[in-house]
C-alpha positions in Angstrom: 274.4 -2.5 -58.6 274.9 0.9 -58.3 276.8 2.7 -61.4 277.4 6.3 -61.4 276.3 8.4 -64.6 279.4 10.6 -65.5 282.5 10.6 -64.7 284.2 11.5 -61.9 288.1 12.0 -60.7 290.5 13.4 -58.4 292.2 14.0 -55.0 290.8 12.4 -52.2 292.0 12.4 -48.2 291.3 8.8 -46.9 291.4 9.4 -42.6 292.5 6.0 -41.2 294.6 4.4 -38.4 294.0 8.4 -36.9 296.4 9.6 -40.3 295.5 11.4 -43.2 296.8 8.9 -46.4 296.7 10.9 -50.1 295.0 9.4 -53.1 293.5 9.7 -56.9 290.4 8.0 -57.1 288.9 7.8 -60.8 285.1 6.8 -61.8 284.8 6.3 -64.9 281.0 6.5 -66.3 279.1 3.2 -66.2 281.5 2.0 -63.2 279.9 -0.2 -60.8 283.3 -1.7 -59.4 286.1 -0.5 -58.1 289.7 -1.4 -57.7 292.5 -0.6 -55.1 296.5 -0.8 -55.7 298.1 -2.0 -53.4 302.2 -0.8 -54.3 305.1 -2.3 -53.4 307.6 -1.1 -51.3 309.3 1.9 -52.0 306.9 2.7 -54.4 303.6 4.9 -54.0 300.4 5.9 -56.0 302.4 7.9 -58.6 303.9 4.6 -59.9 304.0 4.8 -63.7 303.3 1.2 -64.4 300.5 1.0 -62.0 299.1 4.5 -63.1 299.0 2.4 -66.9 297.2 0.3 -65.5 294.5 2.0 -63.8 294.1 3.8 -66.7 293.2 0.8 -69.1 290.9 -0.2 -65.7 289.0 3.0 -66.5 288.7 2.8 -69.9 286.4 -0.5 -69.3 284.3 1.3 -66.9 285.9 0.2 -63.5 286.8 2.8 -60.6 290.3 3.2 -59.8 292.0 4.2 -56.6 295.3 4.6 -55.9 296.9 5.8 -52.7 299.7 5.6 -50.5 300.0 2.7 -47.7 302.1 4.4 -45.6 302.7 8.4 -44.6 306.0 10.1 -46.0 306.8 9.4 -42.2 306.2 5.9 -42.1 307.7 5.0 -45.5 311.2 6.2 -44.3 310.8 3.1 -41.5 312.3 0.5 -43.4 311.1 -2.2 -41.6 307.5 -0.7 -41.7 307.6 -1.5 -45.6 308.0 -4.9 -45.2 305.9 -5.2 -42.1 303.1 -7.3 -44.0 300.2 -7.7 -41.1 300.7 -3.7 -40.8 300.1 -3.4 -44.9 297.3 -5.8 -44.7 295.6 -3.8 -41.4 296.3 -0.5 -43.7 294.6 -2.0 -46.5 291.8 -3.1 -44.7 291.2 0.4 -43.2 291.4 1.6 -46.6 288.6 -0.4 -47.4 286.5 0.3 -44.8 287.0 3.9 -45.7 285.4 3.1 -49.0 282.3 1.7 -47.7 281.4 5.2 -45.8 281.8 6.8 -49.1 277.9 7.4 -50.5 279.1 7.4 -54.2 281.2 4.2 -54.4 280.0 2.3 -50.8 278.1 -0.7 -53.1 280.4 -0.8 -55.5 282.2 -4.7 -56.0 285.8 -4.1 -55.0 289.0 -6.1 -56.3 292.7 -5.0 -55.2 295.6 -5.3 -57.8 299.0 -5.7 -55.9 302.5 -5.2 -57.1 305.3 -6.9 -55.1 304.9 -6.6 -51.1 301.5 -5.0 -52.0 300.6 -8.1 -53.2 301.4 -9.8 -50.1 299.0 -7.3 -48.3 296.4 -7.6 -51.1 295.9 -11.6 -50.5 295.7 -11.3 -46.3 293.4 -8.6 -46.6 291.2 -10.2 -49.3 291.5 -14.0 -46.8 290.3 -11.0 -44.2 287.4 -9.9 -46.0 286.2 -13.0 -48.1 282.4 -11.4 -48.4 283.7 -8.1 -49.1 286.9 -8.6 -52.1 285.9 -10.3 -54.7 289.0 -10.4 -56.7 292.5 -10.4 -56.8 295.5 -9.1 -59.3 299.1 -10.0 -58.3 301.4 -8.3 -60.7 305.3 -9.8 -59.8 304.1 -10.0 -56.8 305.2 -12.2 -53.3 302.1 -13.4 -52.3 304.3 -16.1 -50.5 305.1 -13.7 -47.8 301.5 -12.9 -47.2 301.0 -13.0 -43.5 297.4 -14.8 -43.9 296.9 -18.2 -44.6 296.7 -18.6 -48.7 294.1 -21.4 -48.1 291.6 -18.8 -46.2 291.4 -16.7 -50.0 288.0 -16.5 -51.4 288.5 -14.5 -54.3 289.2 -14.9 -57.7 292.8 -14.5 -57.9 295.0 -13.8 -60.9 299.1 -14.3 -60.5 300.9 -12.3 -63.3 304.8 -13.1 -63.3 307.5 -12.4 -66.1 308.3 -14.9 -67.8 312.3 -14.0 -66.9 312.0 -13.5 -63.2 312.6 -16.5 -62.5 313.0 -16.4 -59.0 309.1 -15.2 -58.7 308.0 -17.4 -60.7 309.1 -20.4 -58.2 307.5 -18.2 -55.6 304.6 -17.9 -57.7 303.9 -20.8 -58.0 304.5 -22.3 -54.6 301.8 -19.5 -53.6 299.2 -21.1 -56.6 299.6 -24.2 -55.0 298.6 -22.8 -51.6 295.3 -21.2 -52.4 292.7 -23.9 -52.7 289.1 -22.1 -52.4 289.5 -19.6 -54.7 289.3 -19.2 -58.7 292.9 -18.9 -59.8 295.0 -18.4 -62.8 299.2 -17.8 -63.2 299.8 -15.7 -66.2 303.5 -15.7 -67.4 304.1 -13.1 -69.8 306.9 -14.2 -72.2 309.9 -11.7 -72.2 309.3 -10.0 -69.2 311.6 -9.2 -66.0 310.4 -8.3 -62.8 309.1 -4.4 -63.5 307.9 -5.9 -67.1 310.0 -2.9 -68.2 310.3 -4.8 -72.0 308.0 -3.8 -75.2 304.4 -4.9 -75.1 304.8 -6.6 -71.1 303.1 -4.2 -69.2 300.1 -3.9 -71.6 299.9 -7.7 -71.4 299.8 -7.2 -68.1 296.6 -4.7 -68.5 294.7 -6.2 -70.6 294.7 -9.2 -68.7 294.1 -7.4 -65.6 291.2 -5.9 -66.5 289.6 -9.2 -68.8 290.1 -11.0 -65.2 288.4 -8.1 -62.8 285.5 -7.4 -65.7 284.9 -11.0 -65.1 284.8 -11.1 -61.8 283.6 -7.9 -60.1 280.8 -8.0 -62.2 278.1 -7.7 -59.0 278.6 -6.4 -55.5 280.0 -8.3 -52.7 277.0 -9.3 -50.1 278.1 -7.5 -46.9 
């Protein structure tokens, strides 16, 4: 596997779909993975909890990048935030993009997605089963993913509080679907929906990155 010696962080311009999409890609040294966030809607690549977790992703030597799914134009089409396959073709793109990037193009890639993102995260990753190796659903609706949960390959890690009750069902229901692929649902005790309580989102961290340290330990086979 290809690791890169220092590291390496900042802006990048990700051309896709024939627009331009912002984003903050970090490499930590040692990093041989990498990791896409996939955000919900409404939200965008400066979400603070997301940003918290990127940065306990790079202090265990996995590559973060966080970007926008959608243009400032597109994100004021309501319906385009909730338009799943169009998420899951973005997210594709976006990962396509990565592998004409010298510097991180070998690197094992996982996606961590928060709400709709999730949704996107599980169609792209049934999509590409050769190419994602992993999966992080943080309150997510994976139920709503637009691919069939049975196609998943990767290893794929539900997080849901342990007061969002509603999710959990959903959660759950979505566990059930996915039959080829490691999996795991991790309640965390306490927490609401944006695990806004003491201690939840750093739960939801360190389990994160246990889970992708596991799994994206060697590059996907093309």
């Amino acid at each position: 596997m290809k690791t890169t010696p220092a590291t390496m962080e900042g802006s990048v311009e990700i051309t896709v779909d024939s627009v331009t999409l912002p984003g903050d890609l970090s490499i930590p040294s040692g990093a041989g993975s990498l990791v896409l966030f996939a955000h919900g809607s409404g939200s965008s690549r400066r979400s603070p909890r997301n940003r918290f977790v990127a940065s306990v992703l790079q202090k265990n030597s996995i590559a973060t990048l966080l970007f926008d799914l959608l243009t400032p134009r597109e994100d004021t089409n309501y319906e385009m935030r909730f338009d799943i396959e169009f998420l899951t073709q973005r997210l594709e793109a976006v990962t396509a993009w990565i592998e004409s990037q010298p510097d991180i193009s070998s690197f094992s890639i996982g996606y961590f997605g928060a709400s709709t993102g999730a949704a996107a995260a599980l169609g792209a990753a049934a999509d590409l089963p050769n190419r994602i190796k992993a999966v992080v659903s943080r309150g997510g609706r994976p139920d709503i993913t637009a691919r069939d949960l049975g196609r998943v390959k990767a290893a794929t890690l539900l997080i849901v509080g342990g007061l969002d009750t509603m999710v959990i069902h959903l959660n759950r229901e979505a566990f059930l679907a996915i039959k080829g692929a490691e999996k795991q649902l991790h309640v965390v005790s306490g927490a609401t929906h944006l695990f806004e309580e003491p201690g939840t989102l750093e739960e939801v961290a360190q389990v994160a990155s246990k889970w992708f340290k596991l799994h994206l330990g060697s590059p996907a086979v093309s």
